[in-house]
C-alpha positions in Angstrom: 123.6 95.7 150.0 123.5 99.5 149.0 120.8 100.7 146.5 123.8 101.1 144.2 124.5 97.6 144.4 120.7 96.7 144.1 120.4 99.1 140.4 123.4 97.1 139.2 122.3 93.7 139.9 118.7 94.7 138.5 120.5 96.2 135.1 123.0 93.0 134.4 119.3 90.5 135.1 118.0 92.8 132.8 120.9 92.5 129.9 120.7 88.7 130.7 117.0 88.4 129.9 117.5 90.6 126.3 119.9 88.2 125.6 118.2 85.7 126.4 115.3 86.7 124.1 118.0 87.9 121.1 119.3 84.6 121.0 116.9 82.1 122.7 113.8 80.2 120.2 111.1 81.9 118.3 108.5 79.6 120.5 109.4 80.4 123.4 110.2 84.4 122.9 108.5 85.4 119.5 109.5 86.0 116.4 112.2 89.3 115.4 110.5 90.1 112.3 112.1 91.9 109.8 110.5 93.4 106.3 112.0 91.0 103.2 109.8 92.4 100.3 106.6 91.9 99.3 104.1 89.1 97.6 100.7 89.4 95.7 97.7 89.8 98.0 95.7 87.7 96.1 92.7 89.9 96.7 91.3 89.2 93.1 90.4 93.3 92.3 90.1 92.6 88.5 87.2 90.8 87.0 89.6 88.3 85.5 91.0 87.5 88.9 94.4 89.0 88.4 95.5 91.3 92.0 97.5 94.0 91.0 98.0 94.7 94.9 100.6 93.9 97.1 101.2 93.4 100.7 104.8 93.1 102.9 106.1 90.0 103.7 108.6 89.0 106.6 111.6 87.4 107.5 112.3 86.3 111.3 115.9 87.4 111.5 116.5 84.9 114.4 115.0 81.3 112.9 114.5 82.6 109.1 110.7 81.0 109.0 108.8 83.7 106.6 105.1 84.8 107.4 104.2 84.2 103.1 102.2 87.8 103.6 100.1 86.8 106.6 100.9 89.7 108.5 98.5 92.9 110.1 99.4 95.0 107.6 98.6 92.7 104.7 95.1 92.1 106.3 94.8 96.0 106.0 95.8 96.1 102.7 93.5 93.0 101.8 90.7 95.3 103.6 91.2 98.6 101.8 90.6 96.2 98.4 87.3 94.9 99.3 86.1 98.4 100.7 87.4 99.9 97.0 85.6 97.0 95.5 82.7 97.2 96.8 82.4 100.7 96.3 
């Protein structure tokens, strides 16, 4: 088999496996998660317990399951709260 050969085979296993992960379950591959908005963070800034901030939430686009606003970036948000808070 030339080297030719060889790259080709490699590249079509390749496509099969991205496929594969496209199209196979969220368990088993992970989640495509895709920015649908955004949801109170609930961090309680005001005295009388109303959040005025607000932190992304997202859609998987593969198995539709929704991660309510526990995300990184809503844990950053959350963070930046407590340090203006506390400050």
């Amino acid at each position: 088999m030339s080297l030719v050969d060889e790259l080709a085979d490699a590249e079509a296993r390749v496509e099969a496996l991205k496929r594969a992960i496209r199209t196979g379950p969220c368990a088993e591959h992970g989640h495509d998660w895709q920015s649908d908005g955004g949801c109170n963070a609930g961090c309680d800034r005001a005295e009388d317990g109303d959040c005025g901030c607000s932190v992304p939430v997202n859609v998987c686009t593969k198995c539709g399951d929704c991660d309510y606003g526990d995300n990184p970036a809503a844990e950053d948000v959350r963070l930046s709260c407590r340090i203006r808070r506390a400050a």
